[in-house]
LUMFITOR-475040 format. One record per residue: x, y, z of N, C-alpha, C in turn; residue in one letter. Coordinates in steps of 0.1 Angstrom, whole numbers, padded with zeros to 4 digits, always signed. Example, Ala and Ser with C-alpha at 12.3 -4.5 7.8 and 13.67 -1.06 7.14 Angstrom:
<pts>
+0132-0057+0078+0123-0045+0078+0132-0033+0078A
+0128-0022+0071+0137-0011+0071+0129+0000+0079S
</pts>
This chain:
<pts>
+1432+0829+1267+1439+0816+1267+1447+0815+1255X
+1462+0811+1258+1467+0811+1246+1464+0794+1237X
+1464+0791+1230+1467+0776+1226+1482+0777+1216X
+1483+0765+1220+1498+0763+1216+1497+0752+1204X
+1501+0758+1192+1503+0746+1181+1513+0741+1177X
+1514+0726+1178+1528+0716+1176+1531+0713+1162X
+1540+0719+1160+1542+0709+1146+1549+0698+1145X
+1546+0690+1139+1554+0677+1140+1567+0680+1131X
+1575+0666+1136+1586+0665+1131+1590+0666+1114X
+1576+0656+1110+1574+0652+1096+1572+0667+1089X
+1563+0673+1098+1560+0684+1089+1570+0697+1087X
+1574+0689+1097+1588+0706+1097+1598+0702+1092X
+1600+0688+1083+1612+0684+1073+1603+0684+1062X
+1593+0682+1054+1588+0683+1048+1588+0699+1043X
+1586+0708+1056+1589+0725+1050+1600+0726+1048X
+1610+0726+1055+1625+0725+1051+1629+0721+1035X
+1627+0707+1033+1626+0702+1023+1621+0711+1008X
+1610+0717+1009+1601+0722+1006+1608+0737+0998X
+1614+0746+1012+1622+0758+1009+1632+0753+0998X
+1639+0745+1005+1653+0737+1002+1654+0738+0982X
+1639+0730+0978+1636+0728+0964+1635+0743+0959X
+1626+0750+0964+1624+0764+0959+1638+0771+0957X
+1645+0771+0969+1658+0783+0964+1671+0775+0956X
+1667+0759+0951+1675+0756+0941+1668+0758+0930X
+1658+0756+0926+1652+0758+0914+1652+0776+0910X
+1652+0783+0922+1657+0793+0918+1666+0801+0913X
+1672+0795+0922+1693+0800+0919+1693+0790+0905X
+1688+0777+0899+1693+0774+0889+1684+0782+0879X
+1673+0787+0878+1664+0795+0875+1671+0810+0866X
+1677+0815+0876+1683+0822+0872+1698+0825+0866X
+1705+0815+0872+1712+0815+0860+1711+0806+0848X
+1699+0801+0846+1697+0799+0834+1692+0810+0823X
+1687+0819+0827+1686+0830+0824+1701+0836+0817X
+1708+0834+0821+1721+0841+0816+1728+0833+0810X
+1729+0815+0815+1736+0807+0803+1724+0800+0794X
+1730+0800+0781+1720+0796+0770+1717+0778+0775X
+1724+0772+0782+1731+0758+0785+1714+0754+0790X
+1712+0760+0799+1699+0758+0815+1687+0765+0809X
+1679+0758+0809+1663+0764+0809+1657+0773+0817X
+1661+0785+0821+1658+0791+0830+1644+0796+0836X
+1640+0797+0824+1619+0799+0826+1616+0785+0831X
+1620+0774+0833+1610+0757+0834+1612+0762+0847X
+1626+0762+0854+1630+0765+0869+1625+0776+0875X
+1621+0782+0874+1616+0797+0873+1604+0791+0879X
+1594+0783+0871+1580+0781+0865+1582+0771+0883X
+1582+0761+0878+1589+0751+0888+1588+0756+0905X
+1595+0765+0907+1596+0773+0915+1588+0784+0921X
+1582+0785+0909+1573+0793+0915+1554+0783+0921X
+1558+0773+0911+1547+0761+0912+1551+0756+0929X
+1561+0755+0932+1566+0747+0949+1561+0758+0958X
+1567+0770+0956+1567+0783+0965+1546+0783+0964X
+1537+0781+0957+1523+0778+0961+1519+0773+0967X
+1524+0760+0966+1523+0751+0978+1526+0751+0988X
+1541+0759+0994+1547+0762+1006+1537+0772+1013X
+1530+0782+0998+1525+0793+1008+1507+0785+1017X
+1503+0777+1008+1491+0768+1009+1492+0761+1021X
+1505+0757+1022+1506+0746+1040+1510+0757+1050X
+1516+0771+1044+1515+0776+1058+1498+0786+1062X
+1491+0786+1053+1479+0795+1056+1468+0779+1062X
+1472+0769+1061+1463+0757+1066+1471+0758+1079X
+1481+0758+1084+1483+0761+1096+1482+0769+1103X
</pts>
């Protein structure tokens, strides 16, 4: 028997959202790395702190 899991709307903008933060904190991440201007290790850190959480709501689903 297959079962079929729904995700809600809330939670599939909430993941969206979620990605959304990770690959700016990244991209700014790394080029802060190359300009002295941008803190690149905070975004880095940052990003790597969201991307735990992303991976945490998808292993609960």
């Amino acid at each position: 028997m297959r079962t079929v899991r729904r995700i809600s709307l809330t939670s599939l903008l909430v993941q969206t959202l979620l990605l959304l933060a990770i690959a700016a904190c990244a991209i700014v991440g790394v080029a802060g790395l190359l300009l002295p201007l941008i803190p690149g290790l905070l975004f880095l850190a940052v990003a790597a702190v969201l991307l735990r959480q992303f991976q945490r709501r998808q292993i609960r689903m």
